[in-house]
MARNUNU-410844 format. One record per atom (N, C-alpha, C, O, CB): x, y, z; residue in one letter. Coordinates in pm, whole numbers, plus 50000, padded with zeros to 5 digits. Glycine has a CB too. Layout:
<recs>
XYZA;...
</recs>
This chain:
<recs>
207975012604510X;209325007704492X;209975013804367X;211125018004355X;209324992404483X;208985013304276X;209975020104140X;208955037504127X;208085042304054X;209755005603930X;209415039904195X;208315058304231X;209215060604120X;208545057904021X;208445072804425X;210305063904085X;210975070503967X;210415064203818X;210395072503727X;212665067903983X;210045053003789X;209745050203646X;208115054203673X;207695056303559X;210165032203584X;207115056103758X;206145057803763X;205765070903738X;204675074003689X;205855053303850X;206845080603778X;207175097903794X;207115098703618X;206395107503570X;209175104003891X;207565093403563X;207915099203410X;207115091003294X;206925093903176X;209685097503376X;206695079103373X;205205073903228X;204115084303251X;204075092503343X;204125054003256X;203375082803165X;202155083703140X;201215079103192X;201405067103207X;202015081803061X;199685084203252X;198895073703291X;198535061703175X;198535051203238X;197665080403344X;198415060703124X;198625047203060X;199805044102966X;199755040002849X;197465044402986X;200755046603034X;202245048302947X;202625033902971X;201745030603051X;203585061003012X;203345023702953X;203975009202981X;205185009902987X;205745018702921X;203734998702888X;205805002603051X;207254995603031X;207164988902921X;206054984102899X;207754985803140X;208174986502824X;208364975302720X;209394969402735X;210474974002697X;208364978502591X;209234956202802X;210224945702787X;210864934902640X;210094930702553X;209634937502881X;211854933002640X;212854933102502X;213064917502580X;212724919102697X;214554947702472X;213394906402560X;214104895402603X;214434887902499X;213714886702399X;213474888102693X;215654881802516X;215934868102411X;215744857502543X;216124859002660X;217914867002313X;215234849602499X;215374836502566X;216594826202637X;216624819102736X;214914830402481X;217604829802525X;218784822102569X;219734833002463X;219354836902352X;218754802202535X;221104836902533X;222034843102493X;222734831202369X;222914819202391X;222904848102627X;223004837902251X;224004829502186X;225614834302147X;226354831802052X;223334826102064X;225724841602260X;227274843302208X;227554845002401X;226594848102471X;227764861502061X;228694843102451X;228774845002592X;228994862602607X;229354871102527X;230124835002657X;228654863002729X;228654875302790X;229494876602949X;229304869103044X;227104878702800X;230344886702944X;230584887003123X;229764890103204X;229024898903162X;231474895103176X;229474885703337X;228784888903443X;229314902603470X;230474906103449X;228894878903553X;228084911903532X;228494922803567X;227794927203687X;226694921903705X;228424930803468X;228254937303787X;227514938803915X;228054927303963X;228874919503915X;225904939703916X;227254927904104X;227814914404193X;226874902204177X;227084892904255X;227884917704366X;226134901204110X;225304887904067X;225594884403961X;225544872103953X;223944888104061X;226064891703821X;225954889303651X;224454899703650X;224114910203706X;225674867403583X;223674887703528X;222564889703445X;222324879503470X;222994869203481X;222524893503315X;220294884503495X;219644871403500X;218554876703378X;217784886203392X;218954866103673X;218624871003297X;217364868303191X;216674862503197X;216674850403176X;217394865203096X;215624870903237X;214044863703304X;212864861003172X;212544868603081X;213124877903439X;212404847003203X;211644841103092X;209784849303157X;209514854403266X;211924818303095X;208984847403049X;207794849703062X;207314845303209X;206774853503283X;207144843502954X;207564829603255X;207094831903377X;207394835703493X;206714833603593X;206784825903398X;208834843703484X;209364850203554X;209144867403546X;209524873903643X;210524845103537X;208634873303450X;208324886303431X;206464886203486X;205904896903511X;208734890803249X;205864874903496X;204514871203567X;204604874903715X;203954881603795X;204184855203555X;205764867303714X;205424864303915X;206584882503936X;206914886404048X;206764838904034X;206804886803863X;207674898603874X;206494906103940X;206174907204059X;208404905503725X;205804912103798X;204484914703843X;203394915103892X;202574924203898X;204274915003828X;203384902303938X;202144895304017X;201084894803921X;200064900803955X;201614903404152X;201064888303796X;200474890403688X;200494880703587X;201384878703505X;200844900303648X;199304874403603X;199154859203509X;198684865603380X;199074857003301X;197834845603572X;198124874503307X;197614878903199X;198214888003099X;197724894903010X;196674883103233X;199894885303158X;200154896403024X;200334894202940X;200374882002925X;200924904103008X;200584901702825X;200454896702667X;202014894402596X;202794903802582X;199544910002570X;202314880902555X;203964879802507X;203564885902340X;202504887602278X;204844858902515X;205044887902311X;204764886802150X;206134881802116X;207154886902164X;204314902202061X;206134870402020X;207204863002020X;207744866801879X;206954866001785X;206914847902050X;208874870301859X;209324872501723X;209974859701632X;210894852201664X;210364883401738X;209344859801531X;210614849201426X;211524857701348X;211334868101285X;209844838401288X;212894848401377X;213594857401270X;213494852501114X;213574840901076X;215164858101309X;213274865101027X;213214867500904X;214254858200830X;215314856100890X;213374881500886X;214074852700712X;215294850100632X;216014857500585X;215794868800541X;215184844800548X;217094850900591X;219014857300546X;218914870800662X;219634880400635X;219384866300302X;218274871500757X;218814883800850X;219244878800941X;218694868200971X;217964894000899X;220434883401034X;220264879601191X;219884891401269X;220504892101375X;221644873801259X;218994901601247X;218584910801326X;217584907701462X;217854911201577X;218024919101236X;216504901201423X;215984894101554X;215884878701537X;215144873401453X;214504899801595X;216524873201608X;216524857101666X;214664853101712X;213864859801777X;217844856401848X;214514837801637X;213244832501719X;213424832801863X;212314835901906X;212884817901685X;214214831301960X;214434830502079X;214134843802144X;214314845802265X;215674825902095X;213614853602050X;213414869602151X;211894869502161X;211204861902093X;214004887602061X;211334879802266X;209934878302289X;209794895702373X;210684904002389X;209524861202399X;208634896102405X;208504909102447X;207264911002505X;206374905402440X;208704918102348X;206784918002624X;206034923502713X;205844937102762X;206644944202822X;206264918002791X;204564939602722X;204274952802717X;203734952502906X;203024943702955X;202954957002569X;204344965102985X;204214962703134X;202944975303150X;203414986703138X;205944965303236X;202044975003166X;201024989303199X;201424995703335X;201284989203438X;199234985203216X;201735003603337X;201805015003410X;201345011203556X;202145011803650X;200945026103343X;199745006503574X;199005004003715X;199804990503772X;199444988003888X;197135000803694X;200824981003717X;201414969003709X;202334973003752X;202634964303834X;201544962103603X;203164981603757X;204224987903847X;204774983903995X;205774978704045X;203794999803861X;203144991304046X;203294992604171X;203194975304252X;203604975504368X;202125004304214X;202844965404216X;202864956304202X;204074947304235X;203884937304304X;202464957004112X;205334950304190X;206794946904226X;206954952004378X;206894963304426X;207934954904118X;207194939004436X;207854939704614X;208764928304601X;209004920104512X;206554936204770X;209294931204751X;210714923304760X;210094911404778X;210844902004749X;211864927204882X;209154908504811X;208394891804779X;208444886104640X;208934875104612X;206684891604806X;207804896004542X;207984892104404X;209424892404332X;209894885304243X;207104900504332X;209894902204395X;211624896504335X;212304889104403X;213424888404352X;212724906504316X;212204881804510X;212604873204541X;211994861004498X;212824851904502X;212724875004641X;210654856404452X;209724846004454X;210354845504284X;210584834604232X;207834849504506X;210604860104202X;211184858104074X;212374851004073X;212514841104002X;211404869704012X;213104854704135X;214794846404075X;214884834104162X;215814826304142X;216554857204112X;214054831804247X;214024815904303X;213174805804189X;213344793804169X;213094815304474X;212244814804124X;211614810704031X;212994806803892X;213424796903832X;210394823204006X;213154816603895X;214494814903793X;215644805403823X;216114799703725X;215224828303782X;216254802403960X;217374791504006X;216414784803972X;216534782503851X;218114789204156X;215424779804017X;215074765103978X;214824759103850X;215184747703822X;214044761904035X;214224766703774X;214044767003609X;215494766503530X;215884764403415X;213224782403560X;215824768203607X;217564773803556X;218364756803594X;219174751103521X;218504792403705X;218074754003668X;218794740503700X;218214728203636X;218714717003625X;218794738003850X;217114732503600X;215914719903587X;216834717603417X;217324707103376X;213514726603588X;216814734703326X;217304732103218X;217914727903168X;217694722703059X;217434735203187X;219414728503251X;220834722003277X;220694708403232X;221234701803143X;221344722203433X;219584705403343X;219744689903407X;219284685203272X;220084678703206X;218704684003561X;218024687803221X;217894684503092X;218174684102971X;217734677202880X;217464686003078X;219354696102978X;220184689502849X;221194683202895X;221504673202831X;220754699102741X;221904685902999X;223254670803043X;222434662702999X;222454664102877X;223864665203227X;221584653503031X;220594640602966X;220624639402824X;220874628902766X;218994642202996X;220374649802770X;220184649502629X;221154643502534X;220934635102446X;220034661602591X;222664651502580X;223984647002526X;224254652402403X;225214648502336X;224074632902513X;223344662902359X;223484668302243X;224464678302220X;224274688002293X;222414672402211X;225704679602128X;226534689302164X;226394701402123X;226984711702158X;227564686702141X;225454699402035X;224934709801960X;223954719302100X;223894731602098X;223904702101811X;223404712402190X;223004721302326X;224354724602408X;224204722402528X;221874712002437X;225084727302388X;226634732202474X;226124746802540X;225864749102659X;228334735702340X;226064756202423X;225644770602457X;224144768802563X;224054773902675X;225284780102289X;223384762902519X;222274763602616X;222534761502699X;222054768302790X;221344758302613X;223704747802743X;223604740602879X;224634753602950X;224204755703064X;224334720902882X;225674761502922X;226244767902962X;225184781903010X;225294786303125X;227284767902873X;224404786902933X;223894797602963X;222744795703079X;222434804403160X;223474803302839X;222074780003070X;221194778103166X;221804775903328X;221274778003437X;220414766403115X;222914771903299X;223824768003422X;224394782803473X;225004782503580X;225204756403373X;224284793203419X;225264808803485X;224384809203507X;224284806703627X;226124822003429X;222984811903442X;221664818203496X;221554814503687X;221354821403787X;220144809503392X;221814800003659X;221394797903790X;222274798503912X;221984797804031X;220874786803791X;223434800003848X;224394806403923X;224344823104015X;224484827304130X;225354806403821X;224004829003858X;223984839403931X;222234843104013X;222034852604089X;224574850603824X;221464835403981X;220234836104049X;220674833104204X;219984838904287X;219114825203985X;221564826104248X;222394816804398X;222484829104418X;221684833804498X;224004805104409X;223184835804371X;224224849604415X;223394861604417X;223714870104500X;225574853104300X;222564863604354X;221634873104376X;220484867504473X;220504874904571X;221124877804241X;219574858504490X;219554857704606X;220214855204741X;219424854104835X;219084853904596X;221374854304765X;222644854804888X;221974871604875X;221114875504954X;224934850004838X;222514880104767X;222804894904839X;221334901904878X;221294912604939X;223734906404720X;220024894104832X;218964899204889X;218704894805036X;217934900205116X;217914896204806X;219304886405052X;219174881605198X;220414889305303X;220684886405420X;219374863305196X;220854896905240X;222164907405294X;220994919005349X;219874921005301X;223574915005136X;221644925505463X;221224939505487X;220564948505383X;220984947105268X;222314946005524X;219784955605400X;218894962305294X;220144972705254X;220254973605131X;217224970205359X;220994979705319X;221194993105269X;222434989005248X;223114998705283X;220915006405355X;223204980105211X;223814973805101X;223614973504958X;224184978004858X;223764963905125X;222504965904987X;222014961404820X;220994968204748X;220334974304832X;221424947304810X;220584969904641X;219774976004567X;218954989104598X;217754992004595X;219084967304543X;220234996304632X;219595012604696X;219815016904552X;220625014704462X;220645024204848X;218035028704584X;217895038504479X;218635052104567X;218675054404688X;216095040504425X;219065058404471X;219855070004483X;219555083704391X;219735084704270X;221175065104457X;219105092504471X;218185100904391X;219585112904419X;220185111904526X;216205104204464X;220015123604321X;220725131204301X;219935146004233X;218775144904193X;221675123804230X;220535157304226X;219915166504159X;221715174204058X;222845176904098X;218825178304301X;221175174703952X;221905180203831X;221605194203814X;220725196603732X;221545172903703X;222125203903871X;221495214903797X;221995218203642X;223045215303585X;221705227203883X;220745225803597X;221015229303426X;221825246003429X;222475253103506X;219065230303317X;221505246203346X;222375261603317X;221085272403334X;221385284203349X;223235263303121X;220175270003333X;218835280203344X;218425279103525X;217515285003583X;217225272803220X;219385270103577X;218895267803741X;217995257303766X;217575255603881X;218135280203802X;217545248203648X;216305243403677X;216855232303739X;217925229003689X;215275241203564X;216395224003851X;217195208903921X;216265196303784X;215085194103760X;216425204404176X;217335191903736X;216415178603689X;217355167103828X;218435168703885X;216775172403452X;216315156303837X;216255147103911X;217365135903819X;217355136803696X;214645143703938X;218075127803871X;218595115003803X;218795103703926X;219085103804046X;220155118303717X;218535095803841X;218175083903951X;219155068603884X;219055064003771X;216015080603950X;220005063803990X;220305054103939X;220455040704042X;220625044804157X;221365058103869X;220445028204036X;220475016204107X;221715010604141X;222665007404070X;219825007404044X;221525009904284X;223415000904312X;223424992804380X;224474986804403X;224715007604380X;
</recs>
């Protein structure tokens, strides 16, 4: 499924995943779903992979360069091949529900100081609705890879690959 990021690691080259936990400033949705910011146990069932390793950052004093809310996952290379339309689908259903559960738990709370959370947990699961609607759409609609060739000035074809 991802033959193009597999083409250009290394045999033991990784993906490195970057996440904040919860956005603190709003963002527009983009594409026809938004952004879904997937938590640790959603980058698991991505992979089909109960053992990977988080590393959670604190932020430093007097900086705002990295927030406690960011974390990160190193993806190995053989973990790749691993991602099917079962696991991304089993991911963002994983995510609507986590996503609503959060909501629900801070409406309860009443804290106003959770506003931003309750807002960011509530799009999440919004757009998790909407991205699963368009996986359940025709395949050659949604999430086609599209392989192109660039030629250079020496003739050589480099490959570019992008998602739509």
């Amino acid at each position: 499924m991802f033959d193009f990021i597999l083409n250009i690691l290394k045999d033991d080259g990784c993906i490195f995943i970057c996440e904040v936990i919860t956005l603190t400033s709003g963002e527009m949705p983009y594409g026809e779903s938004g952004y879904l910011v997937l938590g640790e146990k959603q980058i698991n069932l991505l992979f089909n992979e109960t053992n990977l390793k988080t590393l959670h950052f604190k932020q430093a004093e007097n900086t705002q360069t990295i927030r406690e809310n960011t974390y990160a996952i190193a993806i190995p290379r053989d973990l790749i091949n691993r991602v099917t339309p079962e696991t991304i689908k089993a991911t963002i259903e994983s995510l609507r529900d986590d996503s609503l559960e959060a909501a629900k738990k801070i409406m309860k709370s009443k804290k106003s100081s959770d506003s931003r959370k309750y807002a960011f947990h509530s799009q999440q699961h919004i757009n998790a609705v909407i991205a699963l609607d368009l996986l359940n759409e025709p395949a050659s609609k949604n999430f086609e890879v599209i392989q192109s060739e660039v030629h250079m000035e020496d003739e050589e074809a480099q490959t570019n690959w992008s998602l739509t």
